[in-house]
C-alpha positions in Angstrom: 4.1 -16.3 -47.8 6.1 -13.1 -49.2 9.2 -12.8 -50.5 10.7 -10.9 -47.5 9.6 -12.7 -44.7 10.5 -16.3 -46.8 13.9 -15.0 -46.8 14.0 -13.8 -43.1 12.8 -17.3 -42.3 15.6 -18.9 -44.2 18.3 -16.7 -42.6 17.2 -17.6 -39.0 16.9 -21.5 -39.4 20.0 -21.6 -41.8 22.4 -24.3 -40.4 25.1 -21.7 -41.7 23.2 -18.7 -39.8 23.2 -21.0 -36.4 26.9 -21.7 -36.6 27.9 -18.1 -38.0 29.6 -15.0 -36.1 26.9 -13.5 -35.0 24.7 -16.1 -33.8 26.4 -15.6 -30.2 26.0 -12.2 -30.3 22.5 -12.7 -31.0 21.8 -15.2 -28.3 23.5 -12.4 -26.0 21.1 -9.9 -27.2 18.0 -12.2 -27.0 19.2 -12.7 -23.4 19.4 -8.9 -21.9 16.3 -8.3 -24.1 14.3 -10.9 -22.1 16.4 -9.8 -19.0 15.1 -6.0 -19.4 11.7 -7.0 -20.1 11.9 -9.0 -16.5 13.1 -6.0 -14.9 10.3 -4.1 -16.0 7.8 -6.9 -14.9 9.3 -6.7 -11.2 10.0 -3.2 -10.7 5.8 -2.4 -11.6 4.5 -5.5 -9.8 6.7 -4.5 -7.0 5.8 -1.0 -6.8 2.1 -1.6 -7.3 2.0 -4.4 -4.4 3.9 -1.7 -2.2 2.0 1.0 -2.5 -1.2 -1.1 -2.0 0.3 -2.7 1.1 0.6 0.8 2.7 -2.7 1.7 1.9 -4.2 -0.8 3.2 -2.2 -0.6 6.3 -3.2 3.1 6.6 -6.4 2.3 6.6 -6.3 -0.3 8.8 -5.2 1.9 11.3 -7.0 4.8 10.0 -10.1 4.2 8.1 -10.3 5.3 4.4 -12.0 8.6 5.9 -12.8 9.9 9.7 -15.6 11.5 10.4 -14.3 14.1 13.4 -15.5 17.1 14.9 -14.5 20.2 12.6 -12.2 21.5 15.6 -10.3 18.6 15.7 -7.1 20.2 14.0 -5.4 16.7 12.6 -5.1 15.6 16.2 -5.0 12.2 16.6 -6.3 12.3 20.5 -9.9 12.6 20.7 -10.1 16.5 22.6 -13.5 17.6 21.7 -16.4 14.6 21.6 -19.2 14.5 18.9 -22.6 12.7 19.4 -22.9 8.8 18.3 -26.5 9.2 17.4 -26.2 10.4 14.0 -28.4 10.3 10.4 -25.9 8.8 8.9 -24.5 5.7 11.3 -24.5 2.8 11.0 -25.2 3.7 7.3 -25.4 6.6 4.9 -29.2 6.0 3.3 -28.1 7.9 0.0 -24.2 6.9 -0.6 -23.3 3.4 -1.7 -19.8 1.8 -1.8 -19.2 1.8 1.6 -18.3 -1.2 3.4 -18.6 -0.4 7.2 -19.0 2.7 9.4 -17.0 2.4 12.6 -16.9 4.1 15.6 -13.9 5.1 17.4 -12.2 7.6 20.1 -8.2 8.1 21.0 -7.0 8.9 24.2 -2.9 10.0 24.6 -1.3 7.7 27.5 1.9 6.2 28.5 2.4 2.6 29.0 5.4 2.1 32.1 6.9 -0.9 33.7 9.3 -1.1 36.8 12.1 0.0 34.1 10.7 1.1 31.8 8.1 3.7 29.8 6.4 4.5 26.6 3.8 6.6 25.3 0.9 5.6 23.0 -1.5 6.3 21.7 -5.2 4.0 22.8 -7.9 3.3 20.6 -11.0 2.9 21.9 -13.3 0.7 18.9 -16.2 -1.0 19.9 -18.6 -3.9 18.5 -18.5 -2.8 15.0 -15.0 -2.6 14.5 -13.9 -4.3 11.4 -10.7 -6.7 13.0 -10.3 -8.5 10.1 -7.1 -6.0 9.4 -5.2 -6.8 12.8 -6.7 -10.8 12.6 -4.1 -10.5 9.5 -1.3 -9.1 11.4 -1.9 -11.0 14.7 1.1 -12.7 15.9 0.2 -13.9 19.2 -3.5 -14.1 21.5 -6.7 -12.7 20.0 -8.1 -9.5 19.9 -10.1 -8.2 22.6 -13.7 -9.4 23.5 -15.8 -6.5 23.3 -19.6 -7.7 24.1 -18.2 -7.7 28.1 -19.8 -4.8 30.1 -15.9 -3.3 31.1 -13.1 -4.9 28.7 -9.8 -4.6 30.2 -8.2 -6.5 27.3 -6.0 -4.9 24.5 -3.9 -5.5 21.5 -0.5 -4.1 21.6 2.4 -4.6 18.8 5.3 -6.6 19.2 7.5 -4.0 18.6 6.0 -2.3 21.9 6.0 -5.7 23.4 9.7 -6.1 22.4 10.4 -2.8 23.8 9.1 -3.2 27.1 10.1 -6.4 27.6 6.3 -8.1 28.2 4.6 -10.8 27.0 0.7 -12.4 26.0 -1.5 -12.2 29.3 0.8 -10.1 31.2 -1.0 -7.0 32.8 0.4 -3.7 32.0 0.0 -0.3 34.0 -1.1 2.9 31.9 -1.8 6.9 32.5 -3.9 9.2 31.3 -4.6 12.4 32.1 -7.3 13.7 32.7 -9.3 16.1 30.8 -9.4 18.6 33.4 -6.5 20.3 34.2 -7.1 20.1 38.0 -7.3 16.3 38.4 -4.1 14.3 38.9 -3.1 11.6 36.6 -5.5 8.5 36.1 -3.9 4.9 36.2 -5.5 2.1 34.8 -4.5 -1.6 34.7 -5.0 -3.8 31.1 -4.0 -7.1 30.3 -2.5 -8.1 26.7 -4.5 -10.1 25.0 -3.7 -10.6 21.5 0.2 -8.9 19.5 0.4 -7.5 16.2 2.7 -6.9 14.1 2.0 -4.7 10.9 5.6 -3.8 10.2 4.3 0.2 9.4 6.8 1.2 12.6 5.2 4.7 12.1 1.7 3.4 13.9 2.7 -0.4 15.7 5.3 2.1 17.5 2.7 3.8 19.5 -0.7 2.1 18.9 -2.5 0.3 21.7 -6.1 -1.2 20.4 -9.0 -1.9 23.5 -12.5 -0.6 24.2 -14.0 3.0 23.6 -15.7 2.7 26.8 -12.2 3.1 28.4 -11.6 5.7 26.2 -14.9 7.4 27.5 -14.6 6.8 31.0 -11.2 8.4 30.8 -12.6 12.0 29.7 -16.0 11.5 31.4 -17.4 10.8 28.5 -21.3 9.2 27.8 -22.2 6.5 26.0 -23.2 8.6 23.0 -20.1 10.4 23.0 -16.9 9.4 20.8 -14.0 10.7 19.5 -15.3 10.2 15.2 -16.5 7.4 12.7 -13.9 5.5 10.4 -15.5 4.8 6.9 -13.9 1.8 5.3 -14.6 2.0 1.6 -15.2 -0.9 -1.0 -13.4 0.8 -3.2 -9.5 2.3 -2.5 -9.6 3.8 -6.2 -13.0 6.4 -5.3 -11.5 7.3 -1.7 -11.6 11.2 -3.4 -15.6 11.2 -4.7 -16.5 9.5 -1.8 -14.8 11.5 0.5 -16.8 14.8 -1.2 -19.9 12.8 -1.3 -19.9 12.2 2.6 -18.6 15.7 3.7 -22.0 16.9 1.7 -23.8 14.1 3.7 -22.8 15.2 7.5 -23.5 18.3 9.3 -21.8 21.6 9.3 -20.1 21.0 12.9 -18.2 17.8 11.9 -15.3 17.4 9.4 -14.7 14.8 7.4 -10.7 13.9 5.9 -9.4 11.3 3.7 -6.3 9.0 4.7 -4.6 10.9 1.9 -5.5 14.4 3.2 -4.2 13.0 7.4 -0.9 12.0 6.0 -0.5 14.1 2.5 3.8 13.1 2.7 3.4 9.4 2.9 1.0 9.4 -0.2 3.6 11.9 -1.9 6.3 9.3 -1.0 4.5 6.8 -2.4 4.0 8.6 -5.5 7.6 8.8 -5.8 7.4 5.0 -6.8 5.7 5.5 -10.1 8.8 8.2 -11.2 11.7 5.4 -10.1 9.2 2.6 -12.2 9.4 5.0 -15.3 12.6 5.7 -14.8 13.5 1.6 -14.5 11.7 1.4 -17.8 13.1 3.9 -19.7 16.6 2.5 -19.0 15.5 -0.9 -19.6 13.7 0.3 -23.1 17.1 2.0 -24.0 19.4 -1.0 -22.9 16.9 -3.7 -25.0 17.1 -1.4 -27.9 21.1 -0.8 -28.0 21.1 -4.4 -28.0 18.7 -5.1 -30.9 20.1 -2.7 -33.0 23.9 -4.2 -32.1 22.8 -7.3 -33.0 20.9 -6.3 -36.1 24.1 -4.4 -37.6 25.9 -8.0 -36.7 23.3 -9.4 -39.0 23.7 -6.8 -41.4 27.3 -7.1 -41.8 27.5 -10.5 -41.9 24.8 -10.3 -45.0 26.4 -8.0 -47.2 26.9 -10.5 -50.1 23.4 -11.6 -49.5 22.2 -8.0 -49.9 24.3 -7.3 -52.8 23.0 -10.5 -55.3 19.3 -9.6 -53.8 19.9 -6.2 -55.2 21.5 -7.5 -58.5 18.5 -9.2 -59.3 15.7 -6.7 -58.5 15.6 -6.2 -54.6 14.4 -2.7 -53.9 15.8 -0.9 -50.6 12.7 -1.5 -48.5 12.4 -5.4 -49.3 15.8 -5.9 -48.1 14.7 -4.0 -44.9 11.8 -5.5 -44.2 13.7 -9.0 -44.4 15.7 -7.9 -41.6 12.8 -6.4 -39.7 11.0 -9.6 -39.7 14.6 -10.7 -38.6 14.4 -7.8 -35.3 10.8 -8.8 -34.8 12.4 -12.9 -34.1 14.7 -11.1 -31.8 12.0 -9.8 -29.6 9.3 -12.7 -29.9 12.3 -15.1 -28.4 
């Protein structure tokens, strides 16, 4: 063992040291050391669950990409159909990392009772639809059974539910209209089957989940027409290459976008998170260091005669400041 640190160990288990001035003031500094350092652990684990929690939720609505027609313009009703039968479903032969290809098509509505109305937004999925996401966030029912010939079932959120004052099984009367500008509203008749409730207000607000043969129906659609494909990724963190990789995969009349390129303000929002955790840190860092030094000047102080009969017999400058470094390192390890 050195000199230094022999000394340093002396000064910290010293009955005299325990009982002294500063060992308060240390005790307080230990404390809002190990306090900052605990801040920092929850404002990161906090941030980083959050911003995962919305992406997933995107995509649970979304998809991690949609495969559309190119003239879609960021709509999220289905205006212009594209064909079902395509190279690449149910699976790219030359990408890998993806997890499921899903069709799906979107079809503007309003949802009314005898007092009351709201529009939505209904998406048609069909037999490969990944429900695991909304099995997560179901609150009440199931989701709909789509192997039937014509399902009338759909999933609704609770905080439509709440909002027009309905309930599991209850049948519900929507609109459409019709593709055609000539042709008068169509009404159509669903019954609730399962509730959600994903607490993203910005899609449970307007969403209404059911079968893309509606959806089809609706426009006068065929069976080989749909509004896009979701792609749900394995892998959140290579949503950009994969995203390049398939729009080089699909044909020159379809489009394909990224969550983060449909809704480039929420990502930017949630970007905003890792400035306030730096931010949290840097404060933290500053606070636990005005404290270690406080309490090392303490020690200081209180050690002058110590310092002064280690210097009278040899002690060079940067010995006696290593013995109160090993001191500051204590500080930190407690």
């Amino acid at each position: 063992m050195n000199f230094e640190l022999f000394i340093a160990k002396r000064i910290i288990s010293g009955k005299k040291y325990k009982n002294s001035i500063s060992s308060p003031i240390i005790k307080i500094a230990v404390t809002a050391i190990a306090l900052g350092i605990t801040i920092m652990l929850i404002a990161v684990s906090t941030a980083v669950g959050l911003q995962l929690k919305i992406r997933d939720k995107m995509a649970g609505f979304k998809g991690h990409i949609q495969i559309v027609n190119f003239d879609s313009n960021n709509s999220d009703v289905s205006t212009t159909p594209i064909k079902k039968n395509q190279d690449f479903y149910p699976n790219f032969k030359n990408l890998t990392g993806i997890k499921n290809i899903q069709i799906f098509a979107n079809k503007a509505g309003i949802l009314r009772t005898e007092t009351d109305f709201e529009g939505i937004i209904f998406k048609g999925v069909s037999t490969d639809y990944d429900w695991s996401f909304f099995q997560e966030y179901l609150v009440e029912g199931k989701v709909p059974n789509l192997n039937q010939s014509r399902n009338t079932q759909i999933l609704l959120s609770e905080m439509l539910i709440n909002s027009l004052q309905l309930k599991l099984n209850d049948t519900i009367l929507a609109t459409f209209i019709k593709s055609e500008e000539s042709k008068l509203p169509s009404n159509r008749k669903y019954i609730i089957s399962g509730i959600y409730n994903t607490g993203f207000s910005q899609f449970d607000k307007n969403m209404m989940i059911g079968d893309i043969k509606e959806v089809q129906n609706l426009n006068n659609w065929s069976e080989n027409e749909i509004g896009g494909f979701e792609v749900i990724l394995e892998n959140l963190q290579e949503i950009s290459i994969k995203g390049d990789q398939i729009y080089n995969e699909i044909d020159s009349t379809l489009n394909s976008k990224t969550i983060v390129e449909m809704y480039p303000n929420i990502f930017e929002w949630i970007q905003l998170f890792d400035n306030n955790v730096w931010f949290i840190i840097a404060i933290m860092i500053l606070i636990a260091g005005i404290n270690m030094i406080t309490a090392l000047l303490v020690l200081i102080l209180e050690r002058v005669q110590m310092i002064g009969i280690l210097k009278a017999l040899g002690s060079n400058n940067y010995s006696i400041q290593k013995i109160f470094l090993y001191n500051a390192s204590t500080l930190i390890l407690k």
